[in-house]
MDAnalysis code that builds the backbone (N, CA, C; Angstrom):
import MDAnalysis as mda
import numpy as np

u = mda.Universe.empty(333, n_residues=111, atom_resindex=np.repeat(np.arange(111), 3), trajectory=True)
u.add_TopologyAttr("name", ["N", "CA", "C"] * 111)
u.add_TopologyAttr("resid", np.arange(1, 112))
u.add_TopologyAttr("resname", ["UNK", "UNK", "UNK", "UNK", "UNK", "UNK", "UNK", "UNK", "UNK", "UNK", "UNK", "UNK", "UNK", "UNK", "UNK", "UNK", "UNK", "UNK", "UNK", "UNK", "UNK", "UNK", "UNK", "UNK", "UNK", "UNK", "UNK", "UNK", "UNK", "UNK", "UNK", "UNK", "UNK", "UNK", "UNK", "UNK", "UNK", "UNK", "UNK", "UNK", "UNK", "UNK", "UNK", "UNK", "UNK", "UNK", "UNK", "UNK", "UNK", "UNK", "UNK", "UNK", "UNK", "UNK", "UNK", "UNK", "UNK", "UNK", "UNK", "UNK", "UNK", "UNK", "UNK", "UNK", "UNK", "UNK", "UNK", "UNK", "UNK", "UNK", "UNK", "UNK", "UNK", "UNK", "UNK", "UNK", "UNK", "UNK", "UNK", "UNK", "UNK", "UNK", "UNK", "UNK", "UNK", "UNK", "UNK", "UNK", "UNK", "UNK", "UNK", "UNK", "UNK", "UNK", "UNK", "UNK", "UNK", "UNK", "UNK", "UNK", "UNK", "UNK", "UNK", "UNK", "UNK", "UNK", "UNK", "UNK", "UNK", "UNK", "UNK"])
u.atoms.positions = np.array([
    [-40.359, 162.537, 140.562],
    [-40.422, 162.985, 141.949],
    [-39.118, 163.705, 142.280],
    [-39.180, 164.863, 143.039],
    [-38.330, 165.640, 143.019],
    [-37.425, 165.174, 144.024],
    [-37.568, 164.448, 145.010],
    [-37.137, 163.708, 146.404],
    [-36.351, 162.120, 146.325],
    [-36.272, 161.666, 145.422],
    [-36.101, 160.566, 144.664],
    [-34.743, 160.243, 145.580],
    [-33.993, 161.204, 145.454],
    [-32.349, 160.323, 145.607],
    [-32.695, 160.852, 147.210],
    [-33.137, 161.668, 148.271],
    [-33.529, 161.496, 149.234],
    [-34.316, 160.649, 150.431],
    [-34.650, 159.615, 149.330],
    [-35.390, 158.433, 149.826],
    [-34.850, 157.284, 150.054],
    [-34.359, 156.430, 150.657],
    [-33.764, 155.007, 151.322],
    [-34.170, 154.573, 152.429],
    [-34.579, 153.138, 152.305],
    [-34.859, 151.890, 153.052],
    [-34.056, 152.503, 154.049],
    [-35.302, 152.022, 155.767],
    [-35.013, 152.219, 157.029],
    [-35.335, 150.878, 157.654],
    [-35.033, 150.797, 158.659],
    [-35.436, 149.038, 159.414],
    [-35.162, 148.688, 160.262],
    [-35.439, 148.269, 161.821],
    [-35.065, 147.877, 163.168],
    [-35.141, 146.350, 162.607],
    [-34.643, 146.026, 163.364],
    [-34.723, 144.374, 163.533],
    [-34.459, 143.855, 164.621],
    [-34.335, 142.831, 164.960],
    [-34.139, 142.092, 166.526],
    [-33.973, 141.021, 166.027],
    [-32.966, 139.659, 166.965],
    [-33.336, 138.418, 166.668],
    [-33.953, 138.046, 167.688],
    [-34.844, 136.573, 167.046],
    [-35.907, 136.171, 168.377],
    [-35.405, 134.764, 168.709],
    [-35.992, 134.548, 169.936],
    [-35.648, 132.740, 170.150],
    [-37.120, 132.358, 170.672],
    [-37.861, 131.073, 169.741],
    [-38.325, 130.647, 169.851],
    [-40.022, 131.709, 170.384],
    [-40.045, 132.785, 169.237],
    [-41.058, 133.466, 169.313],
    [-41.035, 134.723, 169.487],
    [-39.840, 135.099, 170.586],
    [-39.350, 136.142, 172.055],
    [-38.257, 137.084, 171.505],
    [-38.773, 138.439, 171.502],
    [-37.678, 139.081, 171.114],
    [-36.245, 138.806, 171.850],
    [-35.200, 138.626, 171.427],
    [-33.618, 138.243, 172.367],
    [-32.676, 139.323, 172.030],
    [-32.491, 139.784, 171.267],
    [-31.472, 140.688, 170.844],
    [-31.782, 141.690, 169.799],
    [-31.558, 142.916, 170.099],
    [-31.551, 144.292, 169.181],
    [-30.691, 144.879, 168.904],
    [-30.882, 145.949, 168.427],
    [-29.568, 147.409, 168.180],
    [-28.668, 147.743, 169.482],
    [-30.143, 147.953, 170.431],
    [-29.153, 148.408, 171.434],
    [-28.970, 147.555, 172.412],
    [-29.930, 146.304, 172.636],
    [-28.639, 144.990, 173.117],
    [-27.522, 144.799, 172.925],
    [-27.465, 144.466, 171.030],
    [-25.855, 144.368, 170.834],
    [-24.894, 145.298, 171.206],
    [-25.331, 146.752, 171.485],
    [-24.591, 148.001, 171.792],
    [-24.428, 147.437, 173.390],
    [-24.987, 147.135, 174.301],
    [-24.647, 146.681, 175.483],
    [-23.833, 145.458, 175.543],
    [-23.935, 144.259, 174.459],
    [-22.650, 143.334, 174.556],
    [-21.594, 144.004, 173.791],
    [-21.744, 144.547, 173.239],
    [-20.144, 145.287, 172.771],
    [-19.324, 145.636, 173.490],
    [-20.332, 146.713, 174.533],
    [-19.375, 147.554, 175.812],
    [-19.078, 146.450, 176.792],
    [-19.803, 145.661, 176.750],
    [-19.248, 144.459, 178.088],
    [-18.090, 143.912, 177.774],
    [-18.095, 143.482, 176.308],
    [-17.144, 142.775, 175.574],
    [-15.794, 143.601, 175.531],
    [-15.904, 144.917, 175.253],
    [-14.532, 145.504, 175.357],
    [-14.248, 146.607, 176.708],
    [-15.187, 146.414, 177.860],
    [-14.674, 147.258, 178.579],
    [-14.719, 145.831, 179.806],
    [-15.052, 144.773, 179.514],
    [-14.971, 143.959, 180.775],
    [-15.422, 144.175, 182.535],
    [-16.243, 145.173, 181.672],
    [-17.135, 145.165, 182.973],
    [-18.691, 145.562, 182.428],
    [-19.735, 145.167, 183.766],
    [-20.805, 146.163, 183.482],
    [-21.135, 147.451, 184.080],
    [-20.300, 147.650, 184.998],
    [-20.458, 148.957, 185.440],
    [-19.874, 149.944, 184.141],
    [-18.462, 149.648, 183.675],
    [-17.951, 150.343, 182.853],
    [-18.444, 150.474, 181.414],
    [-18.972, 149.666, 181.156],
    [-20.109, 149.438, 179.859],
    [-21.121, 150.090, 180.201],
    [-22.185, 150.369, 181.515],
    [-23.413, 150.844, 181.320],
    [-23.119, 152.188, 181.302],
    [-21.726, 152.582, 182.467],
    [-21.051, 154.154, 181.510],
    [-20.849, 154.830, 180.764],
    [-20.101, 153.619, 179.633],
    [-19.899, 154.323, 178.795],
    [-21.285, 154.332, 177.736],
    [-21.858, 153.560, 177.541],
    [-23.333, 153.664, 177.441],
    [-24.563, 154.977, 177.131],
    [-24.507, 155.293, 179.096],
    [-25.011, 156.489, 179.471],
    [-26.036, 155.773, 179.973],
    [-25.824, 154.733, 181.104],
    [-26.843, 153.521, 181.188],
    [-26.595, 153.285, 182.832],
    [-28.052, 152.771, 183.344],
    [-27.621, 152.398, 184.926],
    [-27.507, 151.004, 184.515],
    [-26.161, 150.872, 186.218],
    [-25.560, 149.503, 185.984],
    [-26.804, 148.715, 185.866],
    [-27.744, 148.845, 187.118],
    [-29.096, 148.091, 186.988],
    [-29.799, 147.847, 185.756],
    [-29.784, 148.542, 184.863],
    [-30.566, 148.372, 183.480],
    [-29.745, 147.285, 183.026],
    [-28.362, 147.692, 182.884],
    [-27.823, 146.745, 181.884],
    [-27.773, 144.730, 182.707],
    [-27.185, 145.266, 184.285],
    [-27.587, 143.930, 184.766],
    [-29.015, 143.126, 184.292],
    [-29.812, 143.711, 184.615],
    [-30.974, 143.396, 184.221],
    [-31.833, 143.235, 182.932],
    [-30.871, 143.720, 181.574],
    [-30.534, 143.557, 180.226],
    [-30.252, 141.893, 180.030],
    [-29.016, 141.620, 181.062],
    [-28.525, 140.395, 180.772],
    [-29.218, 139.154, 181.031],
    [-30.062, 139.895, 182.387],
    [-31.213, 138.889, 182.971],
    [-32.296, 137.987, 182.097],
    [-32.431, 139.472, 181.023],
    [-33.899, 139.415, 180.576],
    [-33.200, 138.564, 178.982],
    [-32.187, 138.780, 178.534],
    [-31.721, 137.522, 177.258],
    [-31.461, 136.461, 177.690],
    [-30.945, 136.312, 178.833],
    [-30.213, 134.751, 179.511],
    [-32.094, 133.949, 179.550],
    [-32.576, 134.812, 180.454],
    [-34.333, 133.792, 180.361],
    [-34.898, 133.582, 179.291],
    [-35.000, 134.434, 178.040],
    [-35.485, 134.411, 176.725],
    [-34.779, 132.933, 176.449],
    [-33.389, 133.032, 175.706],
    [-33.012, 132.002, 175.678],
    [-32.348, 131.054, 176.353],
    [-32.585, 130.399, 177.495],
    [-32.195, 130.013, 178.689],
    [-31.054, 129.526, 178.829],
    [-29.843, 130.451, 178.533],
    [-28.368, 130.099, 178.963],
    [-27.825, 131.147, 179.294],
    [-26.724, 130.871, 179.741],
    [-26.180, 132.160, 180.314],
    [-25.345, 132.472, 179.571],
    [-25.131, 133.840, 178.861],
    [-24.198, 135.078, 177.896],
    [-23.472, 135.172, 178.590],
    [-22.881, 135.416, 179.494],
    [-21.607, 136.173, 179.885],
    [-21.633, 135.524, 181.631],
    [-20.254, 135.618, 181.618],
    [-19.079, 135.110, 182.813],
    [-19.102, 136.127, 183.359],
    [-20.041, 136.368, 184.414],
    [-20.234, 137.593, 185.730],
    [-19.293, 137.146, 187.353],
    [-18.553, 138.163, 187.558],
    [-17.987, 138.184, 188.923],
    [-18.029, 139.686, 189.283],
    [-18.880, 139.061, 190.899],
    [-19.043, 140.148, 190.983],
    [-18.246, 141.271, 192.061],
    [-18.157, 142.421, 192.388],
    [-17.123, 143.332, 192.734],
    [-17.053, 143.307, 194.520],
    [-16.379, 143.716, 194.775],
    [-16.655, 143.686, 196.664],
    [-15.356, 144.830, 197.032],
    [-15.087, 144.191, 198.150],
    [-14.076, 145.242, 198.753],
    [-12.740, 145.348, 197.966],
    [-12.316, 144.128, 197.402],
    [-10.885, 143.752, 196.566],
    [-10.951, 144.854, 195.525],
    [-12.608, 145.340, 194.884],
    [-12.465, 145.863, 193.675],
    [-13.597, 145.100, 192.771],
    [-14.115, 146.070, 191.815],
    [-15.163, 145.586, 190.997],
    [-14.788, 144.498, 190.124],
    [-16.085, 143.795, 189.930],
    [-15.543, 142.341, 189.302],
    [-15.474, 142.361, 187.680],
    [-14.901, 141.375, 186.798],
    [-14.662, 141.216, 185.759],
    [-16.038, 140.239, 184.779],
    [-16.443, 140.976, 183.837],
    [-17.207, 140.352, 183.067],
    [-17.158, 140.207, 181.440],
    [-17.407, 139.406, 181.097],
    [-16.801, 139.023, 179.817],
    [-18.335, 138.161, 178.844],
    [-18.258, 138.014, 177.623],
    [-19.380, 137.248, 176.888],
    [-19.083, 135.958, 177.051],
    [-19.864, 134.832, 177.196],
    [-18.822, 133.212, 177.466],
    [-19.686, 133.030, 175.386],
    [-18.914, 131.811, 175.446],
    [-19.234, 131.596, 173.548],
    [-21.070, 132.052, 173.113],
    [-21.879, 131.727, 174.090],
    [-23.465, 131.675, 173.661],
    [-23.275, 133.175, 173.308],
    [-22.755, 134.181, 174.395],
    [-22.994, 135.892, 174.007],
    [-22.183, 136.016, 172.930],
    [-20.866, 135.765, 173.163],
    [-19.997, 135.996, 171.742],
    [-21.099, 135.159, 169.907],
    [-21.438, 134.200, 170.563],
    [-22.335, 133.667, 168.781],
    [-23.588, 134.576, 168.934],
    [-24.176, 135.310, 169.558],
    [-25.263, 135.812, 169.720],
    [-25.179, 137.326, 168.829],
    [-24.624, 137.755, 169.979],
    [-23.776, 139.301, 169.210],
    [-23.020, 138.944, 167.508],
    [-22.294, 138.679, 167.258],
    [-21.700, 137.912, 165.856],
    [-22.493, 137.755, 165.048],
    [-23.931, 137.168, 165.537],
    [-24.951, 137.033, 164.788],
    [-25.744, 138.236, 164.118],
    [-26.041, 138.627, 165.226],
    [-26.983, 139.854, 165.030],
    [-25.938, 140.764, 164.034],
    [-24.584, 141.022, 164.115],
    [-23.493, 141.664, 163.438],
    [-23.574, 141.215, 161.726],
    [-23.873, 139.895, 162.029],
    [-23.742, 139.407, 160.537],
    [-25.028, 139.391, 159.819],
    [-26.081, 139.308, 160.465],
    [-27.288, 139.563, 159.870],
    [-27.561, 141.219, 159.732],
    [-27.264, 142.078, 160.434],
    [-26.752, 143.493, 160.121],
    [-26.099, 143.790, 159.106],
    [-25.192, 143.410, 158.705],
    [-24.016, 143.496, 157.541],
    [-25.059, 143.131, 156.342],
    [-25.463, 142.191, 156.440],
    [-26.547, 141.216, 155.230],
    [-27.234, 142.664, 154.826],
    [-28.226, 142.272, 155.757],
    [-29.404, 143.694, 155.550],
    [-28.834, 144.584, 154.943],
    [-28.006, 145.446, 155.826],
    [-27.871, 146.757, 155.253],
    [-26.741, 146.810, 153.836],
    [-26.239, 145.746, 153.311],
    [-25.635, 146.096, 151.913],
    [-26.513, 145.053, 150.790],
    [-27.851, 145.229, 151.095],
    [-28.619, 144.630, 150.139],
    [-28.886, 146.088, 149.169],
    [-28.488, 146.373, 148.010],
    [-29.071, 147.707, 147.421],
    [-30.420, 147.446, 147.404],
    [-30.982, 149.124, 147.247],
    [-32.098, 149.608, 147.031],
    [-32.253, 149.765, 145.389],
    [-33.417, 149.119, 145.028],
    [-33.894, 149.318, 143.498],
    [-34.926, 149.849, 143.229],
    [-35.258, 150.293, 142.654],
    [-36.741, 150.739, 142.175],
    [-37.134, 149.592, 141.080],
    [-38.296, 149.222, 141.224],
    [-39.016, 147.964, 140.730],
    [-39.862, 148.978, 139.854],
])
């Protein structure tokens, strides 16, 4: 086959809890930006994301697996508030990172 070395394994994945999709590609891409920009306004920015999506990102993993990811305060007149992963988001994200890493340096063989 003339295409041979043009061909390599592709693959989405997600992790689930207890059936329920919880975390993807671009979940973890939304705890990343939370994680290093400490906010969600500034994360769904840099993103290219409404704050609402991503609030509502966090909504929809915290109910999947019923705890809460991240230490939300929220912004008012003083100034927008500070948000951070608490340990459940930090082992969550980590996870999905390390099962990422797994996957993708498994070589490809021809059987």
């Amino acid at each position: 086959m003339t295409h041979e070395k043009k061909l390599k394994p592709s693959f989405k994945f997600w992790i689930e809890y207890e059936g329920k999709p919880a975390l993807g590609e671009g979940g973890a891409e939304i705890l990343e930006a939370i994680e290093s920009e400490k906010s969600i306004s500034k994360a769904a920015e840099k993103l290219g994301m409404s704050y609402r999506y991503v609030w509502n990102y966090l909504d929809r993993v915290e109910k999947v697996i019923g705890e809460p990811i991240a230490e939300r305060h929220r912004g008012g007149k003083s100034g927008g508030g500070c948000t951070s992963l608490n340990e459940t988001g930090r082992y969550l994200l980590a996870e999905y990172k390390r099962l990422k890493q797994k996957i993708s340096t498994r070589s490809y063989k021809e059987e």
